[in-house]
Each structure stands twice: as structure tokens, then as C-alpha cells.
N, CA, C and O atoms as a GROMACS GRO file, in nm:
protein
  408
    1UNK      N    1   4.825   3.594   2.455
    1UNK     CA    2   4.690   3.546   2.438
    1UNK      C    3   4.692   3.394   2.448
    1UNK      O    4   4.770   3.321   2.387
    2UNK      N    5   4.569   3.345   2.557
    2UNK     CA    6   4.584   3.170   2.546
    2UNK      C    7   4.541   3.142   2.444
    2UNK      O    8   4.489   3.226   2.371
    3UNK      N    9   4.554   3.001   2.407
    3UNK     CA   10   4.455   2.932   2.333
    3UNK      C   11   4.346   2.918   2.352
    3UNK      O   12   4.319   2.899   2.471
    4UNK      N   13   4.235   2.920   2.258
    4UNK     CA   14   4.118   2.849   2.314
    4UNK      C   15   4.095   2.751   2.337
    4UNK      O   16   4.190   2.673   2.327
    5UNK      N   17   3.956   2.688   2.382
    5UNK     CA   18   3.943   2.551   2.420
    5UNK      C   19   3.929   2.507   2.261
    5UNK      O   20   3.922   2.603   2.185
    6UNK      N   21   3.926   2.408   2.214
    6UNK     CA   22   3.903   2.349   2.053
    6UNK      C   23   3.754   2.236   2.036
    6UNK      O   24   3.682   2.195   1.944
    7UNK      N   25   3.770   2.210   2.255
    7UNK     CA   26   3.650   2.113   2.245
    7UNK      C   27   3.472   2.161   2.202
    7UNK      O   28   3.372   2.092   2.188
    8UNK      N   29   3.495   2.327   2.190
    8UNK     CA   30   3.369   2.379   2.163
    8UNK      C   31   3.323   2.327   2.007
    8UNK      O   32   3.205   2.296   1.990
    9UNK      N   33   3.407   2.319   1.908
    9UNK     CA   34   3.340   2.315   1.750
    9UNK      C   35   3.292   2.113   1.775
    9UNK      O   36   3.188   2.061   1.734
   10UNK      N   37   3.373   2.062   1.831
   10UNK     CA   38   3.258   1.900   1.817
   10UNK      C   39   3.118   1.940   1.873
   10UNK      O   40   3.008   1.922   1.821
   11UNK      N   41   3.152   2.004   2.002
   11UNK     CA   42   3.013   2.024   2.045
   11UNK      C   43   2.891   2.056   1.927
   11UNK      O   44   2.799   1.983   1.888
   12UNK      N   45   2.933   2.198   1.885
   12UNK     CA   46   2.888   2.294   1.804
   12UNK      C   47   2.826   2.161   1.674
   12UNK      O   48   2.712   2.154   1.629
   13UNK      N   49   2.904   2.099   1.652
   13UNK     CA   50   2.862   1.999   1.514
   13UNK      C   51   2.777   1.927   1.564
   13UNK      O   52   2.657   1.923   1.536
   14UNK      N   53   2.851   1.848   1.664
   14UNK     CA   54   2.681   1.699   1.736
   14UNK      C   55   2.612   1.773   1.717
   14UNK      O   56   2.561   1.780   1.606
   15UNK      N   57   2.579   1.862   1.817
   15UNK     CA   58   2.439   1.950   1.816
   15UNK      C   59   2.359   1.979   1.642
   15UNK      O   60   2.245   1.939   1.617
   16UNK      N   61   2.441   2.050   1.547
   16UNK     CA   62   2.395   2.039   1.467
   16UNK      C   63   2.300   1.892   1.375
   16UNK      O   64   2.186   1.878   1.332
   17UNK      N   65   2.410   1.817   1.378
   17UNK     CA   66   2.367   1.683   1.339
   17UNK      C   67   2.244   1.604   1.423
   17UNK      O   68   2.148   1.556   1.363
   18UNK      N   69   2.258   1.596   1.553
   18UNK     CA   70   2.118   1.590   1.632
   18UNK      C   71   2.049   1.630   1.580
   18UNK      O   72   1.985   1.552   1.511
   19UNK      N   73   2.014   1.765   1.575
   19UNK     CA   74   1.903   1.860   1.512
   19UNK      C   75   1.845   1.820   1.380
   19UNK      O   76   1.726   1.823   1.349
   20UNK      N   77   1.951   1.781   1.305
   20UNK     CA   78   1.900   1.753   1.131
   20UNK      C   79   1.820   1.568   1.160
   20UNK      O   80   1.711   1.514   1.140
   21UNK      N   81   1.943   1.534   1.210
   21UNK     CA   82   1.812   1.415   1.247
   21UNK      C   83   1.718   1.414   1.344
   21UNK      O   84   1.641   1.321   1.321
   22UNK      N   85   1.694   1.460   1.421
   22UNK     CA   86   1.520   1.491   1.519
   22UNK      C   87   1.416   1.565   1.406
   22UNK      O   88   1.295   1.539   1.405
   23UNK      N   89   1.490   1.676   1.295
   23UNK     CA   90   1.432   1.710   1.197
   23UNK      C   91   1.334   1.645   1.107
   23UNK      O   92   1.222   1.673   1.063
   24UNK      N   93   1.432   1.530   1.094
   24UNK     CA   94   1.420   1.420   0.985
   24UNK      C   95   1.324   1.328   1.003
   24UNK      O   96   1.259   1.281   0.910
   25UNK      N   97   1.304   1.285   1.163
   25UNK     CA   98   1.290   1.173   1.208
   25UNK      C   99   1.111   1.253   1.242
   25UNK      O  100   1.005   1.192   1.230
   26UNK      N  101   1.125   1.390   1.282
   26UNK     CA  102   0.996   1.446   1.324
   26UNK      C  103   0.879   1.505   1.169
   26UNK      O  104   0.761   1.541   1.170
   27UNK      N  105   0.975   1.493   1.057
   27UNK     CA  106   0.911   1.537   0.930
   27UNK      C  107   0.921   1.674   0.936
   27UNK      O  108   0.865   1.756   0.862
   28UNK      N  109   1.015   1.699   1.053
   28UNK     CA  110   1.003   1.915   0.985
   28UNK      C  111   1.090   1.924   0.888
   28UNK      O  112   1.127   2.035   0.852
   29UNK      N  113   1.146   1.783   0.817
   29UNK     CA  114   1.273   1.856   0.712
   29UNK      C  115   1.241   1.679   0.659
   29UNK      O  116   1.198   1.586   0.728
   30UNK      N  117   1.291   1.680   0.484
   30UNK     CA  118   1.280   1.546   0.475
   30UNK      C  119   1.392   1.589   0.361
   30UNK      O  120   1.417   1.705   0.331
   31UNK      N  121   1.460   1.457   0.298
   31UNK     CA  122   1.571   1.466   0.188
   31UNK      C  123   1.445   1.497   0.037
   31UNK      O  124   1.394   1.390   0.003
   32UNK      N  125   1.422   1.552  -0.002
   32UNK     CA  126   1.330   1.578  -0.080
   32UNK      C  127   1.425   1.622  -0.270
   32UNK      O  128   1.372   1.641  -0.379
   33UNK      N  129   1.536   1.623  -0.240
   33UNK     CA  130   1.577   1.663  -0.367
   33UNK      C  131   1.756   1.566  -0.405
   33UNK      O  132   1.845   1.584  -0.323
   34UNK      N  133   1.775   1.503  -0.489
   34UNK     CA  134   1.893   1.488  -0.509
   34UNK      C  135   2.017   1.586  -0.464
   34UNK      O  136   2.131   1.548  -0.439
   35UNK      N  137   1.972   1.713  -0.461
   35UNK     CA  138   2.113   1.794  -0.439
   35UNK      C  139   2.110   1.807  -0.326
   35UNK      O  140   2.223   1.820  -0.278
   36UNK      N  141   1.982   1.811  -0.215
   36UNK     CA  142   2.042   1.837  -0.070
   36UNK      C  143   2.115   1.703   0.016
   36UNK      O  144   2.179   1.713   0.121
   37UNK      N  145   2.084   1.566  -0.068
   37UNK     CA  146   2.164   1.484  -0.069
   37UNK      C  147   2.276   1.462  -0.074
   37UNK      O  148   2.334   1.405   0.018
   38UNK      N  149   2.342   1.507  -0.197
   38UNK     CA  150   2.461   1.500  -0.257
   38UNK      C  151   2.545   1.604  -0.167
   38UNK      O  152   2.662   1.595  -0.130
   39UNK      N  153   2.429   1.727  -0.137
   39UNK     CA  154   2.543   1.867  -0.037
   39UNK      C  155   2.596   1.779   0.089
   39UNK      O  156   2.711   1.764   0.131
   40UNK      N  157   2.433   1.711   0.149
   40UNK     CA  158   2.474   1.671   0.251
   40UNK      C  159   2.626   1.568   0.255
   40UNK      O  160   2.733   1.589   0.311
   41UNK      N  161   2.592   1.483   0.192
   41UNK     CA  162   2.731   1.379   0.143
   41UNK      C  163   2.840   1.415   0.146
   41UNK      O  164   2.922   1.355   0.215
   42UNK      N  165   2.880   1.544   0.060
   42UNK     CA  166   3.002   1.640   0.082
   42UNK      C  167   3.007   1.676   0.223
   42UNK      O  168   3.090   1.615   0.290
   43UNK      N  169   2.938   1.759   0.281
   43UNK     CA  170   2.984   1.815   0.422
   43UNK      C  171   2.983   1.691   0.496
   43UNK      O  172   3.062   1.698   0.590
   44UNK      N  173   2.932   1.598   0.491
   44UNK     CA  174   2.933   1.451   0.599
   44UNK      C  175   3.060   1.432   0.589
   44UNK      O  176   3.138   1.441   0.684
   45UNK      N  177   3.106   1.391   0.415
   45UNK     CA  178   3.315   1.378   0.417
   45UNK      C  179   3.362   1.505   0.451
   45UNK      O  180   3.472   1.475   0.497
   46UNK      N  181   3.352   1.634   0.459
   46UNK     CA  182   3.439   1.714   0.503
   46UNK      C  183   3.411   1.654   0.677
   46UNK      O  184   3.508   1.588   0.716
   47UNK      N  185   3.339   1.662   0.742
   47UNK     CA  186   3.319   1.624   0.858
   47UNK      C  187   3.392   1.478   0.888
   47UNK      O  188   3.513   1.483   0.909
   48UNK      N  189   3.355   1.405   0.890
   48UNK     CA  190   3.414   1.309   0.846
   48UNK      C  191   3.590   1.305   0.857
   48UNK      O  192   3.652   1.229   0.931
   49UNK      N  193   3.657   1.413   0.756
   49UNK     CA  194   3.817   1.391   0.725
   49UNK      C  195   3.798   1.489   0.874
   49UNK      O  196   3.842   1.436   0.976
   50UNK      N  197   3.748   1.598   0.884
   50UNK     CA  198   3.798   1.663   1.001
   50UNK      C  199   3.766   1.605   1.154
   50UNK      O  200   3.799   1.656   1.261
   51UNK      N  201   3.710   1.512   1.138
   51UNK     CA  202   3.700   1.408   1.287
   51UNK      C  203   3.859   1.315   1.322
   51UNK      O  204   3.935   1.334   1.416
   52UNK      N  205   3.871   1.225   1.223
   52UNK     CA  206   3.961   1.147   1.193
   52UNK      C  207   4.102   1.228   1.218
   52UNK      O  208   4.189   1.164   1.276
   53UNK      N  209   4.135   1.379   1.173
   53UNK     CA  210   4.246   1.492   1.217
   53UNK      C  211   4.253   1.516   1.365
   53UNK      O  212   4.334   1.494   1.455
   54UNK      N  213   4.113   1.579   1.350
   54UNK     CA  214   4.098   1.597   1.539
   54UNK      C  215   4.104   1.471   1.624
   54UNK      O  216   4.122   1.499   1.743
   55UNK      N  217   4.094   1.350   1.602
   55UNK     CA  218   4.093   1.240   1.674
   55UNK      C  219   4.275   1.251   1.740
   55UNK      O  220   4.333   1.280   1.845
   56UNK      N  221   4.310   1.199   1.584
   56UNK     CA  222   4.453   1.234   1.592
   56UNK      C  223   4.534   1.330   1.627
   56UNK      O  224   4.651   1.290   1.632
   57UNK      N  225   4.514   1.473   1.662
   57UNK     CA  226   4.539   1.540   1.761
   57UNK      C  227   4.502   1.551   1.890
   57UNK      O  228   4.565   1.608   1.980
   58UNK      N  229   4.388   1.490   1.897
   58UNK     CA  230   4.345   1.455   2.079
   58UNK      C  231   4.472   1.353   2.158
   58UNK      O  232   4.540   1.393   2.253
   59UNK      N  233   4.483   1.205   2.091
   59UNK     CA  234   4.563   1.136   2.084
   59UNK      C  235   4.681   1.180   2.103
   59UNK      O  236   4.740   1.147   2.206
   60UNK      N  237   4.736   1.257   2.019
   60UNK     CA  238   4.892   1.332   1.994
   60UNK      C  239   4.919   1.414   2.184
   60UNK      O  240   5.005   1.407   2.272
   61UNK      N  241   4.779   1.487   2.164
   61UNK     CA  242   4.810   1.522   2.320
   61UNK      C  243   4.806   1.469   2.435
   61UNK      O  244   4.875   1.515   2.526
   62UNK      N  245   4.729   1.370   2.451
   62UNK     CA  246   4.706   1.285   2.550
   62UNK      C  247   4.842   1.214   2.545
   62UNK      O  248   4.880   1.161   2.650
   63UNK      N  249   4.902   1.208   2.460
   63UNK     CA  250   5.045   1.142   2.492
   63UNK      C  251   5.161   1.220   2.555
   63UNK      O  252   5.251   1.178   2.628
   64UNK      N  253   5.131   1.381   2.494
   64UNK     CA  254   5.213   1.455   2.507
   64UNK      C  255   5.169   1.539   2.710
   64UNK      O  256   5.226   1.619   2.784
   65UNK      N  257   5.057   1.465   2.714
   65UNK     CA  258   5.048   1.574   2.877
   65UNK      C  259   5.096   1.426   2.950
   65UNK      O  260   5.076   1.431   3.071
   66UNK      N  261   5.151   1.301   2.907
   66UNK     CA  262   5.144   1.227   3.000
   66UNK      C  263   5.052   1.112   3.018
   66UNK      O  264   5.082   1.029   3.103
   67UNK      N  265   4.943   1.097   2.945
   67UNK     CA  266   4.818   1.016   3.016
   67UNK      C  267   4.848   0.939   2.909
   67UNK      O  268   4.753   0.934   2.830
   68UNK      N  269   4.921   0.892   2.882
   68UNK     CA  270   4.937   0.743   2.832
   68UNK      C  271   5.042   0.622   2.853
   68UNK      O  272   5.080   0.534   2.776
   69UNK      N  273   5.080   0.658   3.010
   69UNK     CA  274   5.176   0.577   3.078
   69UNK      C  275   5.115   0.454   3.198
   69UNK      O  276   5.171   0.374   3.272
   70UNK      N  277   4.963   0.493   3.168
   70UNK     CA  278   4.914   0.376   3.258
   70UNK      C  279   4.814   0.302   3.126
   70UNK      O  280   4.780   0.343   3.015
   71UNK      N  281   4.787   0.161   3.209
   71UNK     CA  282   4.723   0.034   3.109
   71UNK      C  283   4.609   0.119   3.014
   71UNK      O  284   4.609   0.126   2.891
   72UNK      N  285   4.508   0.185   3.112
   72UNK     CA  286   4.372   0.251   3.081
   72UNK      C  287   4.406   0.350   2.978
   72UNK      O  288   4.354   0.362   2.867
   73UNK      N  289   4.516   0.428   3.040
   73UNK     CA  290   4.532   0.564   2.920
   73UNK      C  291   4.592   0.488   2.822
   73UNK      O  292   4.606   0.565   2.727
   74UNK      N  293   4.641   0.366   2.788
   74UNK     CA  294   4.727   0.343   2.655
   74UNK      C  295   4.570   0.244   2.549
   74UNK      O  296   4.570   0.211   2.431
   75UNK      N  297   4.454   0.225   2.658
   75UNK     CA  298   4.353   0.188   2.592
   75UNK      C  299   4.252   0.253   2.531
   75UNK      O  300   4.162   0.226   2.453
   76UNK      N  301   4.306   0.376   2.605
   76UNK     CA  302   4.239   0.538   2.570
   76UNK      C  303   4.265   0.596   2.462
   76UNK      O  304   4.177   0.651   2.396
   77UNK      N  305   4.414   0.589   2.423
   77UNK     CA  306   4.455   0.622   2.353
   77UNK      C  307   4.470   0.535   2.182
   77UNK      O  308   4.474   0.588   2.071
   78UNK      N  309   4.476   0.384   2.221
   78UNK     CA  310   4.401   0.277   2.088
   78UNK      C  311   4.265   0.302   2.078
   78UNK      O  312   4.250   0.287   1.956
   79UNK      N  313   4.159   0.329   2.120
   79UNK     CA  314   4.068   0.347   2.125
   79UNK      C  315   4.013   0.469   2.025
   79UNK      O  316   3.930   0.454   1.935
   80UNK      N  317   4.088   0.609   2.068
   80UNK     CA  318   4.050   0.693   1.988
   80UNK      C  319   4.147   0.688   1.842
   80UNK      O  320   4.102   0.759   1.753
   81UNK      N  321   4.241   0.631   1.818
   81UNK     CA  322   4.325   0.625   1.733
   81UNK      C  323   4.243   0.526   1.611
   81UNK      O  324   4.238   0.558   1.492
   82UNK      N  325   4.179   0.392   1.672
   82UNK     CA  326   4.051   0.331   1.618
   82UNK      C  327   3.938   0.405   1.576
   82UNK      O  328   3.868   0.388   1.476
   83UNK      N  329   3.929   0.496   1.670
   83UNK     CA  330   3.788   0.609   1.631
   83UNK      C  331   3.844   0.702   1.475
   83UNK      O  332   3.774   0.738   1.381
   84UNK      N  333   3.979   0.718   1.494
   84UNK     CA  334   4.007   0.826   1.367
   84UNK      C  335   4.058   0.735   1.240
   84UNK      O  336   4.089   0.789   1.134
   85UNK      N  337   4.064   0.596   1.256
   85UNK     CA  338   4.094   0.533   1.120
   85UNK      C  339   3.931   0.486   1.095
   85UNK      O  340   3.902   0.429   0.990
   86UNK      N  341   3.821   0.515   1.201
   86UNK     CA  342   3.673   0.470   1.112
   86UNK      C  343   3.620   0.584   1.080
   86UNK      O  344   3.524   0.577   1.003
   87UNK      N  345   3.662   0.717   1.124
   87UNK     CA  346   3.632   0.830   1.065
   87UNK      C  347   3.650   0.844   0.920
   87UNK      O  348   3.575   0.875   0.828
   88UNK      N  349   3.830   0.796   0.934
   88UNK     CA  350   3.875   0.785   0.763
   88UNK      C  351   3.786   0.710   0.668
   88UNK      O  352   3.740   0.738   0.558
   89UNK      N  353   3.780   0.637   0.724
   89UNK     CA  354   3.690   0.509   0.630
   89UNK      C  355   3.563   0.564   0.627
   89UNK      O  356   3.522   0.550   0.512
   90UNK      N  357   3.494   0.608   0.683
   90UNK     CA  358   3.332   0.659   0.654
   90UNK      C  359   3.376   0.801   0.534
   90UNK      O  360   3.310   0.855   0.445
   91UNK      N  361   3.494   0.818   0.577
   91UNK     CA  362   3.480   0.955   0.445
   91UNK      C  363   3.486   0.900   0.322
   91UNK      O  364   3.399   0.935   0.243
   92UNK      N  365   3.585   0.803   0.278
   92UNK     CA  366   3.635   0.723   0.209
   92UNK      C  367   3.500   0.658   0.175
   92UNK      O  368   3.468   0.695   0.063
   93UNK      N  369   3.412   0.577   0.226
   93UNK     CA  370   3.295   0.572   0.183
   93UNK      C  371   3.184   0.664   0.118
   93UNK      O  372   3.098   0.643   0.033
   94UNK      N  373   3.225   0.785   0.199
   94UNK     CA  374   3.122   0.903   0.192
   94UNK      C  375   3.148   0.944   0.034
   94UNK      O  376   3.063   0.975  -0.050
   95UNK      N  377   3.343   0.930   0.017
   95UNK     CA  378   3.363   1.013  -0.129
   95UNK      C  379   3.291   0.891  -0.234
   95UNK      O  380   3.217   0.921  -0.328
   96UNK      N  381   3.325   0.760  -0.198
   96UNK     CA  382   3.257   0.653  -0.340
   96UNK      C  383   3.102   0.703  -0.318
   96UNK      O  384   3.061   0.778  -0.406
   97UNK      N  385   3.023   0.676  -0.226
   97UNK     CA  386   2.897   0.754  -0.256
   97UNK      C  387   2.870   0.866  -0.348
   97UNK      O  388   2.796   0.862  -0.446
   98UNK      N  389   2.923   0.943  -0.316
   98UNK     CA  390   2.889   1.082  -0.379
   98UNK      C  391   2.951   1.058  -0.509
   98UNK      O  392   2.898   1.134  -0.589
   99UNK      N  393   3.065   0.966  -0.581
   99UNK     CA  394   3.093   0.960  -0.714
   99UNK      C  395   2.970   0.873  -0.778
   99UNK      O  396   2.957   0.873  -0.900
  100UNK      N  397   2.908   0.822  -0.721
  100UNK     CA  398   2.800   0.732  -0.802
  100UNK      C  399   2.667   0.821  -0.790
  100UNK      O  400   2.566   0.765  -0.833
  101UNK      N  401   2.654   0.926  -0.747
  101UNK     CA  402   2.506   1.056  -0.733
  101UNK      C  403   2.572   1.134  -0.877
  101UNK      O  404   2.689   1.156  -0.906
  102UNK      N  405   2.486   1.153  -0.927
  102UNK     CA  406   2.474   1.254  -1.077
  102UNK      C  407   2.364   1.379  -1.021
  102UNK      O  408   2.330   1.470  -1.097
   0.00000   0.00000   0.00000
């Protein structure tokens, strides 16, 4: 049995997150309660730590098929490696947020 592709679940999430903000932004949904706040906050850091993982396995492979032996792919590859240490840090933000919500 192959693997699957893995690039389907980012998809699957943008899309979600689009949606909650066109939601937001159109008034079919508004933050109306402390706890759908605080939920949201949590799943933003679970999202969040699991971007920053997957970054770092994109990376891991792009090294491993090869594409990081020319100038572009080794900028490709700082680039997303940058993308998964601001992932870290927005979770890392996300968790001090959510310790200061009661």
C-alpha cells in the first residue's frame, strides 16, 4: 500500500480557517462568548505546533529528494525552516494567551 499524499490536511485546514473568517468578517458567526474564544485559542496552538512539525518535515524531505543542492532550493529550504520557528512562536504566544483567559 502507498502512502498518501499528506498535502491534503493543510488544504483541508486553510479552507476551514478561511471560512471562520469570511464568517466573522460577514457577521454569520461572531466571538460572542469567552469559551468559544478560549476553544478557539487552544485549537489555533494545536494548529499552530502542528504547522511548525509539518514545516519541518517538508524541509527534512526536500533535502532528502535532492532539492536542496542549488542556491534557490537552499533558500527554499531557510525559508520554510523560518516559516516553522514562527509557527513555534505564534503557539508559544497562543499558550501565554490562553493562560491569562479565565
Amino acid at each position: 500500500m502507498a502512502p498518501h499524499n499528506p498535502a491534503q490536511h493543510p488544504k483541508i485546514a486553510a479552507d476551514a480557517l478561511s471560512r471562520m473568517v469570511q464568517d466573522v468578517r460577514s457577521g454569520r458567526a461572531e466571538w460572542a462568548h469567552p469559551h468559544t474564544v478560549r476553544q478557539a485559542v487552544d485549537d489555533l496552538t494545536r494548529l499552530s505546533d502542528a504547522m511548525a512539525t509539518a514545516v519541518q518535515q517538508m524541509t527534512a524531505a526536500l533535502t532528502q529528494l535532492g532539492h536542496g543542492s542549488q542556491p534557490h532550493q537552499r533558500q527554499s529550504a531557510a525559508a520554510l525552516h523560518m516559516a516553522g520557528q514562527a509557527a513555534t512562536t505564534a503557539a508559544t504566544q497562543l499558550r501565554l494567551a490562553r493562560r491569562g483567559m479565565h
